[in-house]
Structure formats: structure tokens, C-alpha cells
C-alpha positions as CSV (number, residue, x, y, z in Angstrom):
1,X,3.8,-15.7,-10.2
2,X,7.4,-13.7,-10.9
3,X,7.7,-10.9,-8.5
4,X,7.5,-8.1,-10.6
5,X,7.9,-5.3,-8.6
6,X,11.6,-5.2,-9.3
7,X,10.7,-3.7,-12.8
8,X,10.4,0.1,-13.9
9,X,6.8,-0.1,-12.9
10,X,3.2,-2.1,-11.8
11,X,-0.2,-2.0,-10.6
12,X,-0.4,-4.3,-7.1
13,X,-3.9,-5.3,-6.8
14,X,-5.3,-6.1,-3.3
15,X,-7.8,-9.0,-4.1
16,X,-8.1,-9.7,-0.2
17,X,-9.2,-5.6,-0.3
18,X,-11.5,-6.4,-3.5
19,X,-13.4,-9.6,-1.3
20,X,-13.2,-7.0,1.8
21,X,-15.0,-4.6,-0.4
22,X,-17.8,-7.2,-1.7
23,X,-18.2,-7.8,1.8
24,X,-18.9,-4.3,2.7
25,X,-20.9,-3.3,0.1
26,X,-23.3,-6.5,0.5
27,X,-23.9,-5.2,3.9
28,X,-25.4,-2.0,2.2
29,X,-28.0,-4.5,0.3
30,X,-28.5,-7.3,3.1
31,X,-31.5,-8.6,0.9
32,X,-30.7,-8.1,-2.7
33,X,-28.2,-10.5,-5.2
34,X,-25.1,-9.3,-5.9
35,X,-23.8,-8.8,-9.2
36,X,-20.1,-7.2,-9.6
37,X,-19.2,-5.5,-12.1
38,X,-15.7,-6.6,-14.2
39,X,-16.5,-5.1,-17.5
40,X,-12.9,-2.8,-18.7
41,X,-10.5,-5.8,-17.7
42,X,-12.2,-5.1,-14.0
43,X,-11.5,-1.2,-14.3
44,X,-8.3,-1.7,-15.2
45,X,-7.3,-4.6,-12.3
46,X,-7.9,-7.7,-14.2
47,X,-11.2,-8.9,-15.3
48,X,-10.4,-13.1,-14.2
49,X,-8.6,-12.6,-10.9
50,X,-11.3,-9.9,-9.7
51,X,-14.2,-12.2,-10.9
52,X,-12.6,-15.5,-9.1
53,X,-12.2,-12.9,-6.0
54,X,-15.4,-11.6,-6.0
55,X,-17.1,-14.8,-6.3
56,X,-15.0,-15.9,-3.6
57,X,-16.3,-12.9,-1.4
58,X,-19.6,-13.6,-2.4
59,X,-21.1,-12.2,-5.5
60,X,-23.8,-14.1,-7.3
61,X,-23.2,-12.3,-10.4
62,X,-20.9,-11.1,-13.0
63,X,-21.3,-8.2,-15.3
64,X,-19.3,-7.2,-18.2
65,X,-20.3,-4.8,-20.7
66,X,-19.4,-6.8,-24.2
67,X,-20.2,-10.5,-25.2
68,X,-16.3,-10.9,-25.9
69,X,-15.5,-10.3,-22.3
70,X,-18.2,-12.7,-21.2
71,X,-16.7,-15.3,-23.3
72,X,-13.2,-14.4,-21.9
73,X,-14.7,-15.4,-18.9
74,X,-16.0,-18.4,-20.0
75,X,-12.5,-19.7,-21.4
76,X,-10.9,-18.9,-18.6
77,X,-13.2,-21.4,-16.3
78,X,-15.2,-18.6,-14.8
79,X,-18.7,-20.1,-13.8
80,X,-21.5,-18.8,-12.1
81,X,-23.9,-16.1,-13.8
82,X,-22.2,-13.5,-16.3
83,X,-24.6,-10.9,-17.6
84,X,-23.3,-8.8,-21.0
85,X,-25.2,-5.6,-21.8
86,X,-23.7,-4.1,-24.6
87,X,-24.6,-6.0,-28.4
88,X,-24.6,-4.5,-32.0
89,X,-26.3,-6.2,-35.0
90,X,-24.5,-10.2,-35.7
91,X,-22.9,-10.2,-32.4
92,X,-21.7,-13.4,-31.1
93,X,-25.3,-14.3,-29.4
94,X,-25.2,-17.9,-30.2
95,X,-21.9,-18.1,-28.6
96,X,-23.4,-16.6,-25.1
97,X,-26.5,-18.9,-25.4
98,X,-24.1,-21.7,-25.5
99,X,-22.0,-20.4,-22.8
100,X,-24.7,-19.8,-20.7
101,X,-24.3,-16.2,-20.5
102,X,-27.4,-14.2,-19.7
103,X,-27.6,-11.9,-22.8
104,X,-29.4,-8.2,-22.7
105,X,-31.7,-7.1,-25.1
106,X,-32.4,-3.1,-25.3
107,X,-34.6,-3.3,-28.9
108,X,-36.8,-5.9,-31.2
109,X,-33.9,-6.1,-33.2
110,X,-31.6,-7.6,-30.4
111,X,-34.7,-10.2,-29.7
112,X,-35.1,-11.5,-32.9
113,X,-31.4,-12.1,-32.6
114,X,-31.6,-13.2,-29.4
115,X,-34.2,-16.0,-30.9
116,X,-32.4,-16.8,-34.1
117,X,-29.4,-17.9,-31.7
118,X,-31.9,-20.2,-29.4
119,X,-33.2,-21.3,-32.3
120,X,-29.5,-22.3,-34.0
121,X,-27.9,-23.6,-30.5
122,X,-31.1,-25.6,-30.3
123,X,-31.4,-24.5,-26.2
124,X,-33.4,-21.6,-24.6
125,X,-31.5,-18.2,-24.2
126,X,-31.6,-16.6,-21.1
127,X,-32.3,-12.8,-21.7
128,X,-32.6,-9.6,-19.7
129,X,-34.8,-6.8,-21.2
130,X,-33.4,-3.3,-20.5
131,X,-35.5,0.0,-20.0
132,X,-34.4,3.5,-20.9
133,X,-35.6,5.3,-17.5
134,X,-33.7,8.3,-18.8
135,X,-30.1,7.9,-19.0
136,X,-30.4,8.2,-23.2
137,X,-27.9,5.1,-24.3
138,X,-28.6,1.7,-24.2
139,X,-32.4,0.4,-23.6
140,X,-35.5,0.8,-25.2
141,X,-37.8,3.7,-24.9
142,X,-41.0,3.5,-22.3
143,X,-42.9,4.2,-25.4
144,X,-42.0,1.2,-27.3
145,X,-41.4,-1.5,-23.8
146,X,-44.4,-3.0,-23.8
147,X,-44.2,-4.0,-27.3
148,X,-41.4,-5.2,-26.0
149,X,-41.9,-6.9,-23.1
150,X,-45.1,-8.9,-25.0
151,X,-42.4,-9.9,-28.0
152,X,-40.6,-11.0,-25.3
153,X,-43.3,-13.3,-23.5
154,X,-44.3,-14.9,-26.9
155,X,-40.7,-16.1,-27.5
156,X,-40.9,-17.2,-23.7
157,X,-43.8,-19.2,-24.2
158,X,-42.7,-20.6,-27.2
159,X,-39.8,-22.0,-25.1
160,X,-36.7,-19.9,-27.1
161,X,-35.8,-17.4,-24.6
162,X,-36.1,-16.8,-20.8
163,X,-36.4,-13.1,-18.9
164,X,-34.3,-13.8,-16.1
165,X,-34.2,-9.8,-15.5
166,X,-35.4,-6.3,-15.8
167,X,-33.0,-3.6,-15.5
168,X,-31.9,-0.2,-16.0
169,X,-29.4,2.3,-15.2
170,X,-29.3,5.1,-13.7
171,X,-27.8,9.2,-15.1
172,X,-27.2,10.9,-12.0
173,X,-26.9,9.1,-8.7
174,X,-23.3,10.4,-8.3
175,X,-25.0,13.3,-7.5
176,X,-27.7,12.5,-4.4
177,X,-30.9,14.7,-4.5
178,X,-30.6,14.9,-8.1
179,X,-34.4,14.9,-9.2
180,X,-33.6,12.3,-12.0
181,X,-33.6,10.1,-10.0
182,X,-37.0,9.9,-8.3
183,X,-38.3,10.6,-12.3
184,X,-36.1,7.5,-13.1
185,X,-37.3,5.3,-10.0
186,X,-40.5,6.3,-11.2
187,X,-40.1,5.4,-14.9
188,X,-38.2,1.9,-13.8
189,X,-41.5,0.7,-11.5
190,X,-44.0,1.3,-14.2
191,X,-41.9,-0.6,-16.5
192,X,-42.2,-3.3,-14.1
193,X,-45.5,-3.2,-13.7
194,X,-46.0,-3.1,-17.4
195,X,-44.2,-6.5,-17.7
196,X,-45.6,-8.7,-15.0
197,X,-48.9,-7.2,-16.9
198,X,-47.0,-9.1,-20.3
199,X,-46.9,-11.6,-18.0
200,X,-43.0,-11.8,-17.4
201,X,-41.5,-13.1,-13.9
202,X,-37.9,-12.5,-13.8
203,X,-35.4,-13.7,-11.4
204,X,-34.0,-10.2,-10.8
205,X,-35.2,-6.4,-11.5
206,X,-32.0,-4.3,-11.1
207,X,-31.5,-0.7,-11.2
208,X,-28.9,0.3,-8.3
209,X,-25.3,1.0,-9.9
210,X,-22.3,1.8,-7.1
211,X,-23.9,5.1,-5.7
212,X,-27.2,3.3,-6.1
213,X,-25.9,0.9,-3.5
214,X,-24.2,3.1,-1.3
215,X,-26.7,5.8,-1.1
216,X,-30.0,4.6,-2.3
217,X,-31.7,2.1,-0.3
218,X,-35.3,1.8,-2.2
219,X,-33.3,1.3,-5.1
220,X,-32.2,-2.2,-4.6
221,X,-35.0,-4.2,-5.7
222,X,-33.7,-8.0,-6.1
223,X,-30.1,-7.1,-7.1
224,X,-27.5,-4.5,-7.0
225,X,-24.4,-3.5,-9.7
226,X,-21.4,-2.3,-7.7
227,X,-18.7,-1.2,-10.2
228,X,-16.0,0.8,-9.4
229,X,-17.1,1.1,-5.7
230,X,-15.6,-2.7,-5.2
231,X,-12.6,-1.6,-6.2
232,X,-12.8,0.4,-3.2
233,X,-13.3,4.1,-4.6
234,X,-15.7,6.0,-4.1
235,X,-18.6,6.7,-6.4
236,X,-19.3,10.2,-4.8
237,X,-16.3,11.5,-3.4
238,X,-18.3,14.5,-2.3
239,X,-20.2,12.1,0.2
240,X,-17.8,10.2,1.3
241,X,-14.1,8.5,0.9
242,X,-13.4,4.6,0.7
243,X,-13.0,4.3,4.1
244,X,-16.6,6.5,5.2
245,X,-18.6,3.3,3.2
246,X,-15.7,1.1,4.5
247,X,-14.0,0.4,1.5
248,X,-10.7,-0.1,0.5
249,X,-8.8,1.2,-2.5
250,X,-7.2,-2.0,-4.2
251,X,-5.1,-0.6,-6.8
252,X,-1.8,0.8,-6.1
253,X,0.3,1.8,-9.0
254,X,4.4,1.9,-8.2
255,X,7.3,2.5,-10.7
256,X,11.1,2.8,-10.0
257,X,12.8,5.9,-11.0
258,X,14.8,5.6,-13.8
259,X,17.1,8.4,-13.5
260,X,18.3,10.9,-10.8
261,X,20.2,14.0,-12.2
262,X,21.7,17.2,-10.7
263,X,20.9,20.0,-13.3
264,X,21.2,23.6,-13.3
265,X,18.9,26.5,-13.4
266,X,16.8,27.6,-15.9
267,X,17.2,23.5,-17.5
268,X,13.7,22.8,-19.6
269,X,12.0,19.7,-18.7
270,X,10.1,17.7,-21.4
271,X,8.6,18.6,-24.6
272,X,8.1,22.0,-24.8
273,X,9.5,23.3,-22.1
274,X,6.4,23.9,-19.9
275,X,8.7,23.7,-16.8
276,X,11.9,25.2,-16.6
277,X,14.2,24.8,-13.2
278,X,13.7,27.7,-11.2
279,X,17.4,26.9,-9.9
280,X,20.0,24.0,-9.2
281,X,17.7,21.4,-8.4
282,X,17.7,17.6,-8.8
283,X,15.6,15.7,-11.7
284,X,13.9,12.2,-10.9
285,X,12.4,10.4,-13.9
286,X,9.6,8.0,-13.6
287,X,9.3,5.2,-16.5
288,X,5.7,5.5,-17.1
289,X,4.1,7.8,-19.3
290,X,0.4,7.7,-21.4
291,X,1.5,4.8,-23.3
292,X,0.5,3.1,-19.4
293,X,-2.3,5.3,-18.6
294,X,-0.9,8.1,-17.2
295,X,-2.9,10.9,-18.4
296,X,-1.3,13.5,-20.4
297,X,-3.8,16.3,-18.5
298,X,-1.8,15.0,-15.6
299,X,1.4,17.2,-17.0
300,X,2.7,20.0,-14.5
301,X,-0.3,18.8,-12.3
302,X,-0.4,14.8,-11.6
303,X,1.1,14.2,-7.7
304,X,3.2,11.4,-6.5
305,X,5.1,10.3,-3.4
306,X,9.2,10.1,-4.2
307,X,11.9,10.4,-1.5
308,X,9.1,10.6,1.4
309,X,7.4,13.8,0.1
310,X,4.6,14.4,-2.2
311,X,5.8,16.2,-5.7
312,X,4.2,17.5,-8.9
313,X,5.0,16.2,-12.2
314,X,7.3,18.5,-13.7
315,X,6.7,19.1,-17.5
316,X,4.4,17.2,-19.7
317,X,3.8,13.9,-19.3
318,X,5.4,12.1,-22.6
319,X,4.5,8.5,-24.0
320,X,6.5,6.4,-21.6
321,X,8.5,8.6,-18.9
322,X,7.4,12.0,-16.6
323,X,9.6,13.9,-14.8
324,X,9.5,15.1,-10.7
325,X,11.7,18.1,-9.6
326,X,13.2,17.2,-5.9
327,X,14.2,20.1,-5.3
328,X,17.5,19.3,-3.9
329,X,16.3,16.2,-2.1
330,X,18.4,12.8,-2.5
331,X,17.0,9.8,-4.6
332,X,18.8,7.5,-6.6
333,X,18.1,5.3,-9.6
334,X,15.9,2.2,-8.7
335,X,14.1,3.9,-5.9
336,X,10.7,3.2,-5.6
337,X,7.8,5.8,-6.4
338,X,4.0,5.8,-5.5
339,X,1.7,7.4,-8.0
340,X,-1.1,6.4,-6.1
341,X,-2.5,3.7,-3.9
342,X,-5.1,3.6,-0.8
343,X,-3.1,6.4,0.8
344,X,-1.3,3.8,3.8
345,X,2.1,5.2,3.2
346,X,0.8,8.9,2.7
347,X,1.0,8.0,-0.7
348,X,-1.6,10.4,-3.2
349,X,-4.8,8.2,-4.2
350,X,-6.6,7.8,-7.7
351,X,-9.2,10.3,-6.3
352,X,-6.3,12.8,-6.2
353,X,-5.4,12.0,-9.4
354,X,-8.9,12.3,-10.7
355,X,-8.4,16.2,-8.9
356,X,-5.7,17.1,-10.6
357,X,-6.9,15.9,-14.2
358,X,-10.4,16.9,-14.5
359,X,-11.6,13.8,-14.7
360,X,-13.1,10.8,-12.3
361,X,-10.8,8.2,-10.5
362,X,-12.9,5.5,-12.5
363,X,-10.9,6.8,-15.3
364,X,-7.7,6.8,-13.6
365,X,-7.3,2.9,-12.7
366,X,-9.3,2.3,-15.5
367,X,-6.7,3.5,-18.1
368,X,-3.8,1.8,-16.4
369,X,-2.9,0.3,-19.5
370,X,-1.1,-3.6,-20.4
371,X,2.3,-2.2,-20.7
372,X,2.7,-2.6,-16.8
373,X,2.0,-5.7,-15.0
374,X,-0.4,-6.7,-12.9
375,X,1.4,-8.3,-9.3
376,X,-1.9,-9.9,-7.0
377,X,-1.7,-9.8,-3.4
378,X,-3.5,-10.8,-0.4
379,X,-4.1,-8.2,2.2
380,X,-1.4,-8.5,5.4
């Protein structure tokens, strides 16, 4: 691959951090699968060099959220088992059976689909029935499961499909003690129960999302979904950083400035003027802007390290460029400057980033957007 680095800006991604990170968080689950999570183009790091990583470092699954991404996988060479969750009426289903992609069905609907597909590809469909423990999307209601789950066993027994799983998700175990989640636990076991009653034997029952695996031990069952914990950040930053679970951040998004200016007092910055030099002062501007990901909220607010010191952005944050004040400090054009990365080089991290937005740092790598390249390393 080109070295890209030498252009106005990129996202490195640490895939020897990534299998480091499998690692780790398989250590929180010693007896339950692994399935990781590469729905989003892998949170914004690349959905086909993260899956061939994580496989490498040991997952057993993939997950994606769409039956397009599973089949991007697919053409890309990607083996091993994909799951895909998320389907709407004439989806590609017959597609996934023939892929071998292990397809998730939430309503009847989705399993008279899910049939009509094993019945045109002429070869059983492997299928994964989805609860609704209390999160509200996806999944059917407890109500209506084991009408479900008994639909489900007389397409099994008629040899069209095969329940390979039972999941669900979780809606609050970012934030531990939360009483969902024992209500949820409790809601996810009866709707086992109620399927082995269908008579149902899946492969894996799954519940545990990336603070599921981190901080919920009974709720690993047979498999567990890290997400954006193995791209080493944290799912509850008020826990814990990366390095507390032993994970490593393994994004780090770089640009080179594009400008250094001297300018005068009371000079606006940006559209609208929200920053105005207090006094002489010297301008820095950094070619990336919300057309890449960079959130607009992040205007006046958004940190970065430039000419060995943390700064603010200065202004809004426009489609394609920001501004940072230096305050006198030297810089020059082609310089390099760290928006965020595991924090090594004192550089600001995504978590800091998610600070200074509102928002969460799975938002903030996930965002990044495919105006700036993607450069793969190895660790050291």
C-alpha cells in the first residue's frame, strides 16, 4: 500500500492493537464464542481489514448490521460465520442463504421470507430468532415469541431453515446497576426457556454487547458481541479507560496543516465570526472539516495536539478545513497535527472528543468519513 500519510490527512488503524484487543476482551469471556462486531465499515476503521484481523486474533464470528455488508464480506473472500441483523421486507435473503450468512429474523414476516429464500436457493437457511427483552427496536415482542419460536421449529423440521441462535440486545449496560438490566436478563432466559420448550437447540444464545462483556459476567451465555470495545474504547468511560480493561485505542486520526498565518487582532475566524483574535496571534489551518467526520458541534470546542501543545478549534468547524489559534507559537505548512489517537504522544483521544461534542466516542471514529484514507499498521 502507498504511504499516505504525506497527504492533508488520514486515519492509521492499529490492526496489531485491534487483534491485541480481541485477545483481551476473549479473556473477559474464557468460555463463550466470540463474535466481533464490523457492522459501519468496522466503526469507521474498515469493515475487511478489521474482519481478516479479528479472525486472525481469534473471533469465531462476524457481525454486521445489514445483508449488503455481509455480502461485502463475502466478495471480498471473508469466510467464517457472518451474522446480519438488520432486514426490511424483499431484502436480499436469498443472496445470504447462498452465501452462507446466518440471517436474523425479529417477526413472522422476516420467516416466511427467510423460507421463501431456502425454498428458491434450494438449501436450508441458517436463522437466528431475535427477542425484544426491552430495548424497543428490532426483535419480536415476548408476547408474540413463542408463536414465533414454534413457526420457527416447523420450518426446521421441514428441513428449510436452521436456529443456529437466540439473541438479544441489551438498552442500558453502559450504565452498570441500571435495573433494566436484571428485567432484561430476566425477559432473555424465559425466552430461552420458551424455545427449547418449541423444541429449538441453537448453537449460540447471545445477549452480551461490549459493556455486557466487560462488565457483565452472567451475561455471556455461549457467545459475546464486542463492538466498539475492540476497537479499543471504552463502552463506559465512567468505569473505566481502554487501558483499565486492557484495551487499546486503534484509530488515530492525523492531518497536515495547510496553512500557518500571522494575523492581527480582533481578525474573525470562520463563518460567522464566532472567534475573533483576542490579539496578534498566529492561525494554523487543518484540512479536514465535516465533509470527513469532524463534527460541526466540535466548533470552538473540538481539541487537538499542533506544535507540542493541546489547542481548541478556533471558529466553526466548516465542510473541509477548521482553524487552531497558536497563540504566537511557531508551525509551518506541512506540519503534522493529531486530532486524536490512543493518547501515546499526549495526543487528545476520541473519548475527549466525544467530551467536547456531547456525544459518544462510538460516534466519533464512527463518522470518520471516505474522504480520508485509511493507512494499516502493525503495532511496533
Amino acid at each position: 500500500m502507498n504511504d499516505m500519510t504525506s497527504g492533508r490527512g488520514w486515519a492509521q488503524i492499529d490492526l496489531g492493537a485491534l487483534r491485541g484487543n480481541v485477545a483481551a476482551l476473549r479473556a473477559k469471556a474464557p468460555g463463550a464464542a466470540f463474535m466481533a462486531v464490523v457492522k459501519a465499515d468496522a466503526y469507521g476503521h474498515g469493515m475487511v481489514p478489521c474482519a481478516r484481523a479479528a479472525l486472525e486474533g481469534g473471533a469465531d464470528w462476524l457481525g454486521v448490521a445489514t445483508p449488503e455488508e455481509a455480502l461485502a464480506l463475502r466478495a471480498a473472500g471473508v469466510g467464517g460465520r457472518v451474522l446480519c441483523w438488520l432486514w426490511t421486507p424483499g431484502g436480499p435473503w436469498r443472496e445470504c442463504v447462498e452465501a452462507d450468512v446466518d440471517v436474523t429474523v425479529s417477526a413472522p414476516w422476516a420467516l416466511e421470507e427467510a423460507v421463501a429464500a431456502a425454498r428458491a436457493a434450494g438449501r436450508t437457511a441458517r436463522v437466528q430468532l431475535k427477542v425484544d427483552a426491552g430495548l424497543g427496536r428490532n426483535g419480536c415482542q415476548p408476547d408474540q415469541w413463542p408463536a414465533l419460536t414454534a413457526a420457527a421449529r416447523a420450518a426446521e423440521k421441514a428441513d428449510l431453515i436452521k436456529v443456529t441462535g437466540l439473541w438479544a440486545h441489551f438498552s442500558c449496560a453502559d450504565e452498570p446497576g441500571h435495573p433494566s438490566i436484571a428485567r432484561e436478563l430476566g425477559v432473555f432466559r424465559t425466552a430461552l426457556d420458551q424455545a427449547a420448550a418449541a423444541g429449538l437447540d441453537p448453537e449460540v444464545r447471545h445477549i452480551a454487547n461490549s459493556p455486557g462483556t466487560l462488565t457483565l459476567p452472567e451475561s455471556h451465555f455461549d457467545m459475546v458481541r464486542p463492538g466498539v470495545a475492540m476497537y479499543g474504547i471504552s463502552p463506559v468511560p465512567q468505569v473505566g479507560g481502554p487501558a483499565d480493561f486492557g484495551l487499546r485505542p486503534v484509530m488515530t486520526l492525523a492531518a497536515r496543516l495547510a496553512s500557518v498565518k500571522q494575523v492581527p487582532g480582533g481578525h474573525g475566524v470562520s463563518y460567522g465570526h464566532r472567534y475573533v483574535t483576542p490579539g496578534p496571534t498566529t492561525l494554523a489551518l487543518v484540512p479536514l472539516g465535516y465533509g470527513d467526520g469532524v463534527p460541526r458541534h466540535a466548533s470552538g470546542a473540538g481539541p487537538v495536539l499542533v506544535a507540542g501543545k493541546w489547542r481548541t478549534v478556533a471558529g466553526r468547524v466548516a465542510m473541509d478545513q477548521f482553524v487552531v489559534d497558536l497563540g504566537g507559537d511557531a508551525a509551518a505548512a506541512g506540519d503534522e497535527v493529531l486530532l486524536f489517537g490512543p493518547g501515546d504522544r499526549g495526543e487528545p483521544t476520541a473519548e475527549d472528543w466525544a467530551r467536547a461534542c456531547g456525544t459518544i466516542a462510538y460516534e466519533i471514529v464512527t463518522r470518520i468519513g471516505g474522504r480520508v484514507p485509511r493507512v494499516y499498521r502493525e503495532r511496533g
